[in-house]
C-alpha positions in Angstrom: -146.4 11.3 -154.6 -144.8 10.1 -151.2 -141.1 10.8 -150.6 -140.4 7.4 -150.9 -141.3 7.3 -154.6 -139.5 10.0 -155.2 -136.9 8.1 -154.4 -137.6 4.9 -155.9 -137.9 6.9 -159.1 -134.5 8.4 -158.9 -133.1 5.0 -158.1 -135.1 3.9 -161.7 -133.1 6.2 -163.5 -137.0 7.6 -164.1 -135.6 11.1 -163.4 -133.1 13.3 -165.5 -131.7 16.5 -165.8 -134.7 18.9 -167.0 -132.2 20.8 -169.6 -134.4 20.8 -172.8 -135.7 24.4 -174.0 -139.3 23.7 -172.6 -138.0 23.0 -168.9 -135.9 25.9 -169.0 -138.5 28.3 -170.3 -140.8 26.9 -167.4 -138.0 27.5 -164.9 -137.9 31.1 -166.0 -141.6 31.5 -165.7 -141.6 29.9 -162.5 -139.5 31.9 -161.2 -141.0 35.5 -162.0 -144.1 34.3 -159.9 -142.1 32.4 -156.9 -138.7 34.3 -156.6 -137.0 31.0 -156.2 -133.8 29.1 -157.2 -135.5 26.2 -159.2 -134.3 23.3 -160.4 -136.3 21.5 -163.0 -136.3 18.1 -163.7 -138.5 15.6 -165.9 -140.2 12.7 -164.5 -141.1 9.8 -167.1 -144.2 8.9 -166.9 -148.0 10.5 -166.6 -148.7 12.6 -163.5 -148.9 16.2 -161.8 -145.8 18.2 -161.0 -144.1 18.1 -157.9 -142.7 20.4 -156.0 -139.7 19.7 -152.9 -137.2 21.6 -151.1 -133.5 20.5 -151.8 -133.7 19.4 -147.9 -137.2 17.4 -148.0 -135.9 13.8 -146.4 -137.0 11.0 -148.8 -135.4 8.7 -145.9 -134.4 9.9 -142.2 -130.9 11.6 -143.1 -131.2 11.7 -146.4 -132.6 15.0 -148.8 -133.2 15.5 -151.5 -130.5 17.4 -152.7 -127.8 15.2 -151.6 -129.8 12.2 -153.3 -130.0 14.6 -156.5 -125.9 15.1 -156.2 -124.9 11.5 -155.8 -127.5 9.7 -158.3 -127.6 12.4 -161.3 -124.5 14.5 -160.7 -126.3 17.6 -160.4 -125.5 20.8 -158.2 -128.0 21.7 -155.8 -127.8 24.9 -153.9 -129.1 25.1 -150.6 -132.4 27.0 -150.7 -133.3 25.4 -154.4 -136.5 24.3 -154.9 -136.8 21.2 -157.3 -139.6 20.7 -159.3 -140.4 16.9 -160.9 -142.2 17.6 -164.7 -144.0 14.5 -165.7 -143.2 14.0 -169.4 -146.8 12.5 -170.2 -150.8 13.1 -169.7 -152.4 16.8 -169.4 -149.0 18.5 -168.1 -146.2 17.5 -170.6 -145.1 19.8 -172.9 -146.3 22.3 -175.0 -147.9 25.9 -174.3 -151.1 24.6 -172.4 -149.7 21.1 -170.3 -146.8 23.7 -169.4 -149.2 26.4 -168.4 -151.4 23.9 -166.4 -148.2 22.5 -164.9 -146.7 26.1 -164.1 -150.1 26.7 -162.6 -150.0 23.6 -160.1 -146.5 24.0 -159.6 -146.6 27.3 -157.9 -150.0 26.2 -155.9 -147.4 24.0 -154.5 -145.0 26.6 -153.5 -147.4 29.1 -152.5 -148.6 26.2 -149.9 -145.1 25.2 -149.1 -144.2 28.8 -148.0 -147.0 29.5 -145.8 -146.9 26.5 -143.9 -143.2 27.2 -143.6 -143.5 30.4 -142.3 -144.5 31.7 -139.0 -148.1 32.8 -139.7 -150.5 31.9 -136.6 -152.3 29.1 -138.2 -156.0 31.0 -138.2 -154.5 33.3 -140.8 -153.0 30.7 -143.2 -156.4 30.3 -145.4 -156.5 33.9 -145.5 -152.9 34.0 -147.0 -152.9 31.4 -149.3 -155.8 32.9 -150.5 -153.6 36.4 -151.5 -150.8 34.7 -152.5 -153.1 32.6 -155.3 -154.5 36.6 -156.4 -150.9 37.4 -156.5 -149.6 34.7 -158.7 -152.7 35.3 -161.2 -151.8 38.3 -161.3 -148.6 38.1 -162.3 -150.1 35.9 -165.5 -150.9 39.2 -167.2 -148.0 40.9 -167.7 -146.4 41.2 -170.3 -143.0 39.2 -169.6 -145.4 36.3 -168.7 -147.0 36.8 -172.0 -143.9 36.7 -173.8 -142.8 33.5 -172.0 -146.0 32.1 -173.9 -147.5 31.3 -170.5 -151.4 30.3 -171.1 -153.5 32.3 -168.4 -156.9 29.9 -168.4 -154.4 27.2 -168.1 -152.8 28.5 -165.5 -156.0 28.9 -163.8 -156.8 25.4 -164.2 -153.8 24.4 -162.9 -153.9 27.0 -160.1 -157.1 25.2 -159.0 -155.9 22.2 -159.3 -152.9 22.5 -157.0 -155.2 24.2 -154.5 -158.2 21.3 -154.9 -156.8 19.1 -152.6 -156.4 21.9 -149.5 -159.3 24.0 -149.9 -161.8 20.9 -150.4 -162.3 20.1 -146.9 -163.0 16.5 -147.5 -164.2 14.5 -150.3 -166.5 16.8 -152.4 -169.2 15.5 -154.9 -168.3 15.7 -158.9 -170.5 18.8 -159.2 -169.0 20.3 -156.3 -165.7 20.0 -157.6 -166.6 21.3 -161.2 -168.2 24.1 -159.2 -165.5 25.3 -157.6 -162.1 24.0 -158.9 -162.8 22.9 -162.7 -162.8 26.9 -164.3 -159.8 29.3 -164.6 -161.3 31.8 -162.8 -162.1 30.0 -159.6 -160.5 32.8 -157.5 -162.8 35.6 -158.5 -166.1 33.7 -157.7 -168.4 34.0 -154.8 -168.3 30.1 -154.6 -165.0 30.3 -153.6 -165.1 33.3 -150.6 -168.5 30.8 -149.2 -166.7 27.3 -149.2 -163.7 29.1 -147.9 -166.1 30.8 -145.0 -167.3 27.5 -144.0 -164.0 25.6 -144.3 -162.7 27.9 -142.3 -164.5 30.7 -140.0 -160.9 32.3 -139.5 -161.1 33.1 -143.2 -161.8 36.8 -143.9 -162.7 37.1 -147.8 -160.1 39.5 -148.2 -161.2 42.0 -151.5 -159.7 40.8 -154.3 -159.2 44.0 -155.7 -157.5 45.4 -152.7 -155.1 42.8 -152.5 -151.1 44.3 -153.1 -150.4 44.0 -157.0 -146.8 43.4 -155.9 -147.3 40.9 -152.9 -145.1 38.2 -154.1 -142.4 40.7 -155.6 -140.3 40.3 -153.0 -137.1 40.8 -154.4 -134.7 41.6 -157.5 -134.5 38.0 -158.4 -134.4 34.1 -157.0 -133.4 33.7 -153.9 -132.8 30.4 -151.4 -136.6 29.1 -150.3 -135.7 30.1 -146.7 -135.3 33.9 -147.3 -138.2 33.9 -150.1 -140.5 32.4 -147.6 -139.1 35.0 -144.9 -139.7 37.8 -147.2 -143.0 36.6 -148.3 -144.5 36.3 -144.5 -143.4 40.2 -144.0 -145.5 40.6 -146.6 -148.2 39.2 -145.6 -148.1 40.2 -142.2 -148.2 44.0 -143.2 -151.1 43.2 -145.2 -153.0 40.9 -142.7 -152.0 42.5 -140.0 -154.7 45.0 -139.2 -157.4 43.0 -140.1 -156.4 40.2 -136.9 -154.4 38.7 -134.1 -151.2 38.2 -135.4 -150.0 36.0 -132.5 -147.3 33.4 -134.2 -148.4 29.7 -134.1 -148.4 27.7 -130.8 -145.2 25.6 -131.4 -145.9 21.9 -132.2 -148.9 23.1 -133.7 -149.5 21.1 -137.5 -150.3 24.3 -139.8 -152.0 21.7 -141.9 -154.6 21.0 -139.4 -156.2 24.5 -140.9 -154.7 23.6 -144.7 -156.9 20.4 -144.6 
């Protein structure tokens, strides 16, 4: 959804205050994955969750946040990361649309904070592609599990927030079911080759050797600008002898490598 629908859907009065039980129990799930201030909010309508900074411009000079403030009345911390929910289709409520949105939802943020950070843009397919292992992860411990979060729909949404970077272009129907229509997309050797020739940067890190607690960054949600800071540390110690770690020529898009 462009920032400019965003808008036009807050303008609608097409999006409230996400303060029912299910929105909150997705905010707390959200959060032990992506160790983020969140702020939840439903969108009417069928669609896939979207994720924005509080200071994402939906017109020059205008973020989000403040939008949020004036329109709804809501507080907005700096640093908070606002997630839409669409009420309708395969992502509204209940155990498996919530997984599946949880699932795209953090795809998002796991994007967002890489291409925020300062990773040299040869390395960003390499950490996107720990940070997903991280997150899955995190889907099988036990608080997760008591939070009634659905780990193949997770998956599936996991994939599906991650479809539209790793595809490298428009991909046939089989190719797509291939690769991103199966919970545990991650783990196969489809994967590690599509990523190889998207991106000859890409080192097929070991899944198994990946950091069990790369995303546990700290004792609970922070602002998006120190979680992202904290999470490129991390990533840095663990990329970091397996590569240049030069930071990014400035001016540089780190979608170019994303896309």
């Amino acid at each position: 959804m462009r920032t400019e629908s965003v808008l036009r859907c807050i303008w609608q009065g097409d999006v409230r205050a996400g303060d029912c039980t299910s929105a909150r129990g997705f905010a707390r799930a959200f959060q032990e994955i992506v160790q983020v201030r969140t702020l939840p909010l439903r969108l009417a309508g069928e669609g896939t969750p979207l994720v924005m900074a509080e200071d994402a411009e939906l017109m020059p000079g205008l973020p989000l946040g403040d939008v949020l403030a004036e329109e709804l009345g809501l507080d907005v911390p700096y640093g908070t990361l606002v997630v839409l929910l669409p009420e309708a289709g395969p992502c509204a409520a209940g155990r498996t649309g919530l997984s599946r949105a949880l699932g795209m939802a953090v795809a998002e943020a796991l994007l967002l904070a890489v291409m925020r950070s300062g990773l040299p843009v040869d390395r960003q397919t390499d950490a996107l592609y720990l940070c997903a292992h991280a997150a899955a992860r995190i889907t099988a411990t036990a608080t997760l599990h008591r939070r009634g979060v659905d780990r193949p729909a997770f998956g599936l949404g996991l994939a599906a927030g991650l479809a539209a970077f790793w595809r490298g272009g428009p991909a046939s129907p089989v190719d797509e079911a291939r690769l991103f229509a199966r919970p545990d997309f991650l783990w196969t050797a489809e994967l590690t080759e599509h990523l190889s020739r998207l991106d000859p940067a890409f080192t097929a890190p070991d899944p198994a050797r990946i950091p069990t607690g790369l995303l546990r960054v700290g004792d609970g949600p922070a602002g998006l600008p120190l979680w992202v800071n904290r999470v490129e540390m991390a990533l840095r110690r663990e990329l970091g002898a397996t590569g240049d770690m030069t930071p990014s020529v400035p001016g540089l898009s780190s979608r170019f490598n994303l896309q």
